[in-house]
NUMI-354734 format. One record per residue (C-alpha): x, y, z; residue number from 0; residue in one letter. Coordinates in steps of 0.25 Angstrom, whole numbers, plus 5000, padded with zeros to 4 digits. Example, Ala and Ser with C-alpha at 12.3 -4.5 7.8 and 13.67 -1.06 7.14 Angstrom:
SITE    X    Y    Z pos code
SITE 5049 4982 5031   0    A
SITE 5055 4996 5029   1    S
This chain:
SITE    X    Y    Z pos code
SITE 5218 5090 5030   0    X
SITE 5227 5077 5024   1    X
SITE 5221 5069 5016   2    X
SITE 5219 5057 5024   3    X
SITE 5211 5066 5034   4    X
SITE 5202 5071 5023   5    X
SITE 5200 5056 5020   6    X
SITE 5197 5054 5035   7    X
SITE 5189 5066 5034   8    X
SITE 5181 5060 5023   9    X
SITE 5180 5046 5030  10    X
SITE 5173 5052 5042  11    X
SITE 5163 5060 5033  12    X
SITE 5159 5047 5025  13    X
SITE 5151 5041 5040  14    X
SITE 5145 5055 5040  15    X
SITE 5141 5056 5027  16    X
SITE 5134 5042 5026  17    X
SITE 5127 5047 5040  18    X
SITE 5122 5058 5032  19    X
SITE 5117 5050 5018  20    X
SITE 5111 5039 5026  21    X
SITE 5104 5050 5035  22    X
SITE 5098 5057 5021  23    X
SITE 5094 5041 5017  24    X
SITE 5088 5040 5030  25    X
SITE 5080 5053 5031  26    X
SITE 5075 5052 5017  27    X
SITE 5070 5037 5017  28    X
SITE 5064 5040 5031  29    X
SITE 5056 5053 5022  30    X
SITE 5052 5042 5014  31    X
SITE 5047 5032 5023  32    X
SITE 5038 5044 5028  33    X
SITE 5033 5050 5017  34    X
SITE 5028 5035 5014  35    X
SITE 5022 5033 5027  36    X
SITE 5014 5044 5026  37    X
SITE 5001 5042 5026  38    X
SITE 4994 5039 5013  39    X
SITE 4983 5048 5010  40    X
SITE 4968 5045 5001  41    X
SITE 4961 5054 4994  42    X
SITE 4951 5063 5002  43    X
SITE 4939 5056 4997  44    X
SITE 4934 5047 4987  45    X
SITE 4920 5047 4981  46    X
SITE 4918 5031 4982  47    X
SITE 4906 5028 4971  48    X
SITE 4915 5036 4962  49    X
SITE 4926 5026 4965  50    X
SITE 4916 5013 4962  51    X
SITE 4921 5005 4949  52    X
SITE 4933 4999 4943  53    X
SITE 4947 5003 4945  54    X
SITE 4959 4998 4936  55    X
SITE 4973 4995 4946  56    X
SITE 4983 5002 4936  57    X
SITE 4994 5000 4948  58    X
SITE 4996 4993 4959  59    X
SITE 5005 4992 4970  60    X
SITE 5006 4976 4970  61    X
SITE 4999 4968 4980  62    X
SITE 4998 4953 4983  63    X
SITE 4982 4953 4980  64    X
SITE 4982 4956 4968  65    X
SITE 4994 4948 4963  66    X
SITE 4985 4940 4955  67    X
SITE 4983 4952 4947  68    X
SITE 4988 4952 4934  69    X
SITE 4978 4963 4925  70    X
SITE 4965 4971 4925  71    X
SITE 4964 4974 4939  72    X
SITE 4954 4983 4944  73    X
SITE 4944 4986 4954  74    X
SITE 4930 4987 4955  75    X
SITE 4922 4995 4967  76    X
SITE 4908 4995 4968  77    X
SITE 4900 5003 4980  78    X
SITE 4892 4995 4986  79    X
SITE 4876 4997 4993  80    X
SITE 4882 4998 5006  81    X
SITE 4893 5008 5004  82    X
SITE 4904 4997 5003  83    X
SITE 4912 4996 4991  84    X
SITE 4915 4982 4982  85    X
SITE 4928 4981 4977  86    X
SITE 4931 4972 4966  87    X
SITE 4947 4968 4961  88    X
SITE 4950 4961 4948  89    X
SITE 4960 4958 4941  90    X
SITE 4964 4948 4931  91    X
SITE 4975 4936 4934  92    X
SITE 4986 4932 4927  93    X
SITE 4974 4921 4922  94    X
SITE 4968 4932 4917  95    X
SITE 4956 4930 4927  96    X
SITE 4950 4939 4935  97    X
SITE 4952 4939 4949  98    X
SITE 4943 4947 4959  99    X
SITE 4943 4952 4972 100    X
SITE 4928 4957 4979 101    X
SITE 4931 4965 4990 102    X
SITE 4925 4978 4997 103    X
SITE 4928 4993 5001 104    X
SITE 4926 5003 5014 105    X
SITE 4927 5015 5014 106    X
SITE 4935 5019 5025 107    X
SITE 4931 5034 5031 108    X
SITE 4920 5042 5025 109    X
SITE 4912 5041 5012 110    X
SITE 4922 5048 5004 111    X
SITE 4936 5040 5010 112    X
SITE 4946 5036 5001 113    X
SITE 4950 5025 5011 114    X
SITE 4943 5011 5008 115    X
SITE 4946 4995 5014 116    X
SITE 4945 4985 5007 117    X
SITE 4943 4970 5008 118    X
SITE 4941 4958 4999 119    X
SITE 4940 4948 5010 120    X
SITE 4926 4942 5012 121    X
SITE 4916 4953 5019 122    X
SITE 4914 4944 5031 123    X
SITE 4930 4946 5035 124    X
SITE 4929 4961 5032 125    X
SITE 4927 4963 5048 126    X
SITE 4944 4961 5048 127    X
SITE 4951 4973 5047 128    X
SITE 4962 4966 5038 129    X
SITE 4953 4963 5027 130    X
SITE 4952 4978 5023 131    X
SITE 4963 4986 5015 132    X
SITE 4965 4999 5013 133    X
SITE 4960 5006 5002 134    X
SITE 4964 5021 5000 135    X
SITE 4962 5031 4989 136    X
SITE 4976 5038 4989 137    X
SITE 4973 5045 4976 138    X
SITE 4960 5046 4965 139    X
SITE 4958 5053 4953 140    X
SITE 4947 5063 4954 141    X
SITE 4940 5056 4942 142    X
SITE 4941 5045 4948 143    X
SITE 4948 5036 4939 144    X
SITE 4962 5032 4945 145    X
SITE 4964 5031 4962 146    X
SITE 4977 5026 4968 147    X
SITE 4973 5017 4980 148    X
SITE 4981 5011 4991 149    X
SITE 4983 5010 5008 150    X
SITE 4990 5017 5018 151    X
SITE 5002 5008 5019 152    X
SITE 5003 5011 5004 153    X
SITE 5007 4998 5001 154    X
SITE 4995 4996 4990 155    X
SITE 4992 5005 4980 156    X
SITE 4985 5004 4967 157    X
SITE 4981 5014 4956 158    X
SITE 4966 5012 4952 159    X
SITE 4960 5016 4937 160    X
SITE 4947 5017 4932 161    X
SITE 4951 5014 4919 162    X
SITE 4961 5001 4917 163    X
SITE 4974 5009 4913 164    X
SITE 4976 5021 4918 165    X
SITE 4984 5034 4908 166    X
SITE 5000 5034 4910 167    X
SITE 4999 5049 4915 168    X
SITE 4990 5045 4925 169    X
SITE 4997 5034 4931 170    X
SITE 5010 5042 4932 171    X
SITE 5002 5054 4939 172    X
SITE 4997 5042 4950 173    X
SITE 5009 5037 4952 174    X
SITE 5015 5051 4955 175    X
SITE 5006 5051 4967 176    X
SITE 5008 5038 4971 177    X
SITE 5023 5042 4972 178    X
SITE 5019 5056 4981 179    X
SITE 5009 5046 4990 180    X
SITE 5021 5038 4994 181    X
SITE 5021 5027 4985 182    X
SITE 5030 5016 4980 183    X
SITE 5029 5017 4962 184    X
SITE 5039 5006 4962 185    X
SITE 5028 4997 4967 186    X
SITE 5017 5002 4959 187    X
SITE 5012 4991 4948 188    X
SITE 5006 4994 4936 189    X
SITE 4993 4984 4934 190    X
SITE 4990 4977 4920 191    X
SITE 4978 4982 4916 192    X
């Protein structure tokens, strides 16, 4: 073989070889995208009076509600007499001032469901579908004093604290299974406590 038909050669294998590299690119984003669609996944089951109190946000995925948001944010859920839960955010603004948001929580499912709804429109519009979000328990420490909550779409997330900062070694633990469920760190925020 002469040199130029070694280059020929080389010329013709250089289509084949792209074809082969985009194919790999292909396959493995197309592995990707499944694995993200895959269906997220709560707990087994969630013992909700032990779930009642104040939760810290010490990340967040972030979100236009809560854009006003500048420190202490937190949540407060109290059981209510007929079963339905209260939900109570705050936060402080950049004023300094708290701002607050009354809303409520269903469980969706049994007694023991890790899927909630919840709404802070006014209880007369809660009859729309569009007025409840979606409020899974994807992840919660036995002990109850951190939970990662977020929706099927993934596309909210936030990692909850009973106590307002939450220990280095445990962050890093939570966002190693945040990473094995399918999501995004590079979104992830830290909150100001």
């Amino acid at each position: 073989m002469t040199i130029s038909q070694a280059r020929a050669q080389r010329l013709q294998d250089i289509p084949r070889q792209c074809l082969a590299s985009a194919l790999w690119v292909w396959l493995a984003l197309t592995g990707i995208a499944q694995a993200e669609l895959a269906p997220l996944q709560t707990v087994p089951s969630v013992d909700v009076p032990r779930y009642m109190g104040t939760w810290y946000e010490i990340a967040k995925y972030p979100n236009w509600f809560q854009k006003k948001c500048t420190s202490s944010t937190q949540a407060t859920y109290s059981l209510q007499a007929d079963g339905r839960v209260q939900v109570l955010n705050r936060c402080k603004t950049d004023k300094a001032e708290w701002s607050e948001a009354l809303g409520a929580a269903r469980q969706i499912g049994g007694p023991t469901s890790a899927q909630l709804k919840v709404r802070f429109t006014p209880e007369w519009l809660s009859f729309i579908p569009m007025v409840w979000g979606d409020y899974w328990i994807i992840d919660l420490d036995p002990q109850y004093q951190w939970v990662l909550v977020s929706e099927p779409r993934r596309e909210y997330l936030w990692v909850l604290s009973r106590t307002p900062q939450m220990p280095t070694a445990t962050y890093q633990q939570l966002q190693s299974k945040l990473v094995a469920l399918g999501f995004d760190l590079n979104r992830l925020q830290l909150s100001p406590p």
